[in-house]
C-alpha positions in Angstrom: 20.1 -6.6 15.8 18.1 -8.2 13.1 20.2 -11.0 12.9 19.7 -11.6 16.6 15.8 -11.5 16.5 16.0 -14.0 13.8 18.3 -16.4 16.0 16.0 -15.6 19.0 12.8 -16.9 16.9 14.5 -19.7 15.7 15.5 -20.8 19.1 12.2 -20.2 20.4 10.3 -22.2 17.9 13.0 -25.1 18.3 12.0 -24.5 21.9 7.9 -25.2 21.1 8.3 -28.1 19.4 7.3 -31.6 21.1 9.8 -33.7 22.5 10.7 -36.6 21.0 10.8 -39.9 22.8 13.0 -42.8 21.7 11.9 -46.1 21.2 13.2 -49.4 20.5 11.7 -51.9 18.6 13.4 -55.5 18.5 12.8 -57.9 16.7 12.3 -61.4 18.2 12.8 -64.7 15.6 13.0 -68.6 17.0 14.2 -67.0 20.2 11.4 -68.9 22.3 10.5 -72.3 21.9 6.6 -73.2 21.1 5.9 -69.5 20.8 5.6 -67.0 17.7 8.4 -64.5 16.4 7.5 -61.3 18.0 8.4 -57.7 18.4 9.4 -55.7 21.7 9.1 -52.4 22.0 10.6 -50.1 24.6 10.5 -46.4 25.1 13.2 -44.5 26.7 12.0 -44.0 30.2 12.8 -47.9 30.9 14.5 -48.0 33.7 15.7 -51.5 34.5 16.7 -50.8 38.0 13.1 -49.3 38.5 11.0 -52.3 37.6 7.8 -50.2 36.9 7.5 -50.4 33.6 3.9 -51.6 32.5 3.7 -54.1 29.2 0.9 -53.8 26.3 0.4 -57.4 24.2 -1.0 -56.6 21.2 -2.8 -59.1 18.8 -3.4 -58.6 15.3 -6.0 -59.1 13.3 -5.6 -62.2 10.3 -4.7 -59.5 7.5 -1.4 -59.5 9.3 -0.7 -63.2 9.2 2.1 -64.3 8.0 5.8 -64.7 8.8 7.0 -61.4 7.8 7.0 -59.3 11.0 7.1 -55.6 9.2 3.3 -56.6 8.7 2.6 -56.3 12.3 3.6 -52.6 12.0 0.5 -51.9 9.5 -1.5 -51.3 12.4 -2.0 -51.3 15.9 0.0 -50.1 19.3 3.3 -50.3 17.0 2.3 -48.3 14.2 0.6 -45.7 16.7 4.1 -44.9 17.9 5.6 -44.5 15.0 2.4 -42.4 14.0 3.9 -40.2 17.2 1.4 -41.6 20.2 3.8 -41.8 23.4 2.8 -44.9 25.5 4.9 -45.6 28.2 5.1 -48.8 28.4 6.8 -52.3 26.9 4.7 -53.2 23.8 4.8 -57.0 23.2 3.5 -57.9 18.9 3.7 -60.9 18.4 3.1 -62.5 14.4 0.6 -64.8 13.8 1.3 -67.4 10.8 -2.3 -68.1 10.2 -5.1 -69.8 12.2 -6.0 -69.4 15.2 -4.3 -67.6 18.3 -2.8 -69.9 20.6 -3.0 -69.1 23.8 0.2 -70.7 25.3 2.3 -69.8 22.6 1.2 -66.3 23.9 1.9 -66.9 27.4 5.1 -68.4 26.9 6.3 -65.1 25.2 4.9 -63.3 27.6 6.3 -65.0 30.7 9.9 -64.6 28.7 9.8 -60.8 28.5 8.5 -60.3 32.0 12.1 -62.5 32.9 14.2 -60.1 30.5 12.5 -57.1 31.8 11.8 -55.2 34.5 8.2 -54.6 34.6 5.5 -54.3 37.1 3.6 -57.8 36.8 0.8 -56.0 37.9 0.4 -53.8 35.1 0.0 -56.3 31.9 -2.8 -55.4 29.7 -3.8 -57.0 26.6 -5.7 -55.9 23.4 -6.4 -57.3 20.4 -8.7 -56.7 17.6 -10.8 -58.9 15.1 -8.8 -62.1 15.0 -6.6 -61.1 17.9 -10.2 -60.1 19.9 -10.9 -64.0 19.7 -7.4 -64.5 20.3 -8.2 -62.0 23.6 -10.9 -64.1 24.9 -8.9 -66.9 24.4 -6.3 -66.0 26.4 -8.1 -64.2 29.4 -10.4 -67.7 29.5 -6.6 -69.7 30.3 -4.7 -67.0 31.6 -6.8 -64.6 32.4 -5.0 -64.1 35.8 -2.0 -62.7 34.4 -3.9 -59.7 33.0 -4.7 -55.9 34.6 -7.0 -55.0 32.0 -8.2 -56.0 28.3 -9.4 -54.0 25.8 -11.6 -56.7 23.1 -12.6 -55.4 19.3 -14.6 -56.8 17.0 -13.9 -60.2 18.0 -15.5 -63.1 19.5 -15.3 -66.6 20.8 -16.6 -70.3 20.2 -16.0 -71.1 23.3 -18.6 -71.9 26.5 -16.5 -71.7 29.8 -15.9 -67.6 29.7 -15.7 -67.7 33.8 -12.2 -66.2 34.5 -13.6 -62.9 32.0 -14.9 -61.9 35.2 -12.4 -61.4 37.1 -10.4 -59.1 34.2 -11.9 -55.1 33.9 -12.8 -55.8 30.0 -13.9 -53.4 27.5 -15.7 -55.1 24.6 -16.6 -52.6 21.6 -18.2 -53.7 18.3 -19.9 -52.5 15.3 -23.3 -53.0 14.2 -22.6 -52.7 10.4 -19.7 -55.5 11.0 -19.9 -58.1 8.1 -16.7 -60.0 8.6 -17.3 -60.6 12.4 -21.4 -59.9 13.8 -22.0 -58.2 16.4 -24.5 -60.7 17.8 -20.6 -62.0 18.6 -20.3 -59.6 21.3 -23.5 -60.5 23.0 -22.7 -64.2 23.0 -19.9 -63.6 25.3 -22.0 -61.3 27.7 -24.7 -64.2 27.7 -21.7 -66.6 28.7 -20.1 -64.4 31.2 -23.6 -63.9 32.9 -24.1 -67.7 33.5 -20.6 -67.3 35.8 -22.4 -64.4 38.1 -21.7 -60.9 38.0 -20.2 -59.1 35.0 -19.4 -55.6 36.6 -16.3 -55.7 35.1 -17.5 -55.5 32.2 -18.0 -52.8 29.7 -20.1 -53.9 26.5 -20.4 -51.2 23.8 -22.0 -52.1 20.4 -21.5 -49.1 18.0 -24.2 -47.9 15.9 -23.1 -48.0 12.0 -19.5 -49.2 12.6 -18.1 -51.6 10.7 -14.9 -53.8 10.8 -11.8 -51.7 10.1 -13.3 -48.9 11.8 -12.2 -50.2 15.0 -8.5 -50.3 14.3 -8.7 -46.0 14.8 -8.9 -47.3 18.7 -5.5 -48.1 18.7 -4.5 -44.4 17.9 -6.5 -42.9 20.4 -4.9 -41.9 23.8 -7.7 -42.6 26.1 -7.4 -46.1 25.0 -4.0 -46.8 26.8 -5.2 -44.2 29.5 -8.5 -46.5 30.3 -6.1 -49.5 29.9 -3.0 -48.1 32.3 -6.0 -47.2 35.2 -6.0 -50.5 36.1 -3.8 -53.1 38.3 -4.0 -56.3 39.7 -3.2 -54.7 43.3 -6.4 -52.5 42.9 -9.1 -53.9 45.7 -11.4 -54.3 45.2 -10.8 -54.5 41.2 -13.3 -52.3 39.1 -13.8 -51.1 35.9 -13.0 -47.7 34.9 -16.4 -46.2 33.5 -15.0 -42.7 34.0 -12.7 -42.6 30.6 -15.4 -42.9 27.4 -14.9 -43.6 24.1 -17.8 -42.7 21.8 -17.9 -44.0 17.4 -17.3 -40.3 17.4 -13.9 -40.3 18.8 -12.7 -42.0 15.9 -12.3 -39.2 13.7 -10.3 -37.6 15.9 -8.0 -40.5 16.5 -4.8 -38.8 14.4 -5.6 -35.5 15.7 -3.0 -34.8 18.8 0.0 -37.2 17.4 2.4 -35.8 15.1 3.9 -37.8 12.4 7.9 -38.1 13.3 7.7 -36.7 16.9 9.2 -40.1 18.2 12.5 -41.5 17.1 12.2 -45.8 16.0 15.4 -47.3 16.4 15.1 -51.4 15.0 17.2 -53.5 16.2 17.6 -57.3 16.5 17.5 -59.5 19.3 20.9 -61.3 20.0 22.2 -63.4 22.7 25.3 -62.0 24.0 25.9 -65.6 25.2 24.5 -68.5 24.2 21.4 -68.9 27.3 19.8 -72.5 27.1 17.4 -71.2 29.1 16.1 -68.8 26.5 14.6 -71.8 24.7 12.5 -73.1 27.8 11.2 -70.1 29.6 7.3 -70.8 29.6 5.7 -70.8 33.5 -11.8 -67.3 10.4 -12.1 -63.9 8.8 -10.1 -62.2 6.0 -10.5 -58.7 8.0 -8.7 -55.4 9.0 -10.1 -52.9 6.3 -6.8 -50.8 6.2 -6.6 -47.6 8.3 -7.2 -44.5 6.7 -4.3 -42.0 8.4 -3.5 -38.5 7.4 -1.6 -37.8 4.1 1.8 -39.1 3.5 2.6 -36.3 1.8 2.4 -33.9 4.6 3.6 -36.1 7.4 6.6 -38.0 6.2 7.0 -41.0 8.1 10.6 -41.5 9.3 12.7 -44.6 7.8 13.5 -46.8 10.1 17.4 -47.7 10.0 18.1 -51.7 10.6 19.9 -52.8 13.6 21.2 -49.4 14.6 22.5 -48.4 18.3 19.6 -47.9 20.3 19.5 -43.7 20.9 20.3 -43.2 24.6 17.9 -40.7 26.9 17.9 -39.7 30.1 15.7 -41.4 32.0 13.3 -38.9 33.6 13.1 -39.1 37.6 10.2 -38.2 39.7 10.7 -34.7 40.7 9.2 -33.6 44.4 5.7 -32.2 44.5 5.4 -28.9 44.9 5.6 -27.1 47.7 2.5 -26.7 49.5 0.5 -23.2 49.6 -2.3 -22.5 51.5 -4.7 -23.6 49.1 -2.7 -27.0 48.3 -4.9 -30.3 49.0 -2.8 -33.4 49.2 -3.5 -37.1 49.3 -1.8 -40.0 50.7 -1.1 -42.9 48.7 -3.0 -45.8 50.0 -3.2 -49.8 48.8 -5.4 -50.0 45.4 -5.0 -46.4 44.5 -5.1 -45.5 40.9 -4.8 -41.9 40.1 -8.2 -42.2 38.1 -9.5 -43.1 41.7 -7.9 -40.3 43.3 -8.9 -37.5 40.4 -12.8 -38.8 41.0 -12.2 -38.5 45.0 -11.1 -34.7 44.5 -13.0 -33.9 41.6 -9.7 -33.3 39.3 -8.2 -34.9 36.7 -5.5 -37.4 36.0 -3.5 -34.5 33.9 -3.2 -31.8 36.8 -2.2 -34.2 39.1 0.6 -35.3 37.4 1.3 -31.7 36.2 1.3 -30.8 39.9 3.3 -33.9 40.6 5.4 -34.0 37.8 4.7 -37.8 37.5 3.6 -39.4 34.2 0.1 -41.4 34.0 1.7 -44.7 34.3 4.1 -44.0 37.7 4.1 -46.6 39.9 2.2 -45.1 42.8 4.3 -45.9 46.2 2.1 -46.2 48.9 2.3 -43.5 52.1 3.8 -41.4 48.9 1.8 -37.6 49.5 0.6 -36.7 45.7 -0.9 -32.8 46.0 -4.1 -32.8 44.6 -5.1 -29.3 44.5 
């Protein structure tokens, strides 16, 4: 009987612990022509016959500069998975070899992923951070109609003609103790954007006492992707999500809910299975980055990740039906430009218990007519 308590314990701890998601990261080297090498990251709930699947770019900052792409794993979206952070969604690094971001190398690696993958165009969001927040207005001031939703961090711009900025929901968060980029940076593009008209869709928060690195704790804090992921192109009117905050405070708790190990990295290496010609052609200032501060090695061990292994298959989750309705039960029917943060404010809920209810994560593609209980 003992024995069997002990195997009952076990099995219920084992039962306890988090699931573990897989992801994929791939390397990407000379694959597109007038572009950078980059990495691609996809989680296990990619579905290719689906086509929902949102995409993240991330750009660095110029301490990751180089041509070594493990140094885009220091920081940033990549190294928050491996940190254990879940985001559902295609994560696109690319590696800057020095300089500035260029903004059609960026595109043209952008426009080849959404081509290899199935993801909903109207979900890309982009966020970058010191040198990859001027690379971020540089982009959204060119492309800027490609984009959901951008998150900017201690970055900055030299250029005048901001107008497409506001058009994009952007979240632009600086400190007031930054030395490598000032903060009077931040305003500068406000000041710009205001000669264009109205900047509703724009969020401007200058951080008392923060200073450069600080910012790179965003990156690890869910309601970062969760302001980011609230947004689509389809939304109309388009608006900015001043529902989700994120406070200088936040930042110490930016490791708190993510365990070290809880997701499984799998690097592999992008190949051509046949030689594609059209592979080649698919296109339609500051030393910064203080280095994150993340909980002891010695406690959380971070997994090793094995080179060009087989990528570990997962079921891909499907949407289960809602519950069945009680009497109490409130339901909503899904209409163009929802966004469940829209729907949560409407019934005075939240984004988690509708899911829960719905057994739907954050990012499902929200079909309209679809009834989503509520209550």
């Amino acid at each position: 009987m003992k024995r069997i308590a002990i195997i009952i314990t076990i099995l219920t701890l084992w039962c306890t612990l988090p699931a573990q998601t897989n992801y994929t990261f791939i390397t990407h080297h000379n694959v597109v022509k007038d572009s950078y090498n980059f990495w691609v990251s996809v989680p296990d709930t990619y579905d290719e016959k689906a086509g929902d699947m949102p995409v993240v770019l991330f750009l660095h900052g110029a301490s990751l500069c180089g041509n070594d792409l493990n140094r885009v794993r220091k920081y940033g979206c990549l190294d928050a998975i491996s940190m254990g952070r879940d985001i559902n969604a295609i994560i696109i690094a690319p590696q800057n070899p020095g300089g500035a971001w260029n903004s059609v190398k960026v595109l043209n690696i952008l426009n080849w992923v959404t081509r290899q993958y199935a993801v909903d165009t109207n979900r890309i969001y982009l966020i970058g951070m010191s040198l990859g927040g001027f690379g971020t207005i540089e982009f959204l001031a060119n492309h800027g109609e490609k984009i959901a939703a951008s998150m900017e961090l201690c970055g900055g711009t030299i250029r005048k003609d901001l107008c497409k900025l506001n058009q994009v929901p952007l979240w632009i968060i600086h400190g007031t103790a930054d030395r490598a980029v000032p903060v009077s940076r931040a305003q500068e593009i406000y000041e710009s954007m205001k000669k264009c008209g109205s900047t509703d869709l724009l969020r401007l928060d200058k951080w008392a006492g923060v200073n450069h690195g600080d910012l790179a704790r965003l990156f690890y804090l869910k309601e970062t992707y969760q302001w980011l992921f609230s947004h689509s192109k389809a939304d109309n009117p388009r608006q900015v999500n001043k529902d989700i905050q994120l406070k200088s405070s936040d930042m110490k708790d930016a490791y708190k809910d993510i365990n070290r190990g809880s997701n499984v990295i799998t690097v592999k290496n992008y190949s051509r299975k046949k030689q594609d010609p059209d592979d080649m052609r698919r296109t339609d200032d500051d030393d910064d980055d203080v280095a994150v501060s993340k909980p002891s090695e010695t406690s959380q061990t971070k997994p090793e990740a094995p080179s060009n292994s087989q990528t570990v298959q997962k079921p891909v989750q499907k949407s289960q039906p809602a519950t069945k309705p009680t009497s109490t039960a409130k339901y909503h029917t899904v209409k163009q430009g929802d966004t469940l943060y829209a729907i949560a404010r409407k019934y005075h809920t939240t984004v988690d218990k509708i899911c829960k209810l719905n057994k739907i994560r954050e990012t499902t593609i929200l079909q309209i007519g679809r009834k989503l209980r509520v209550k």
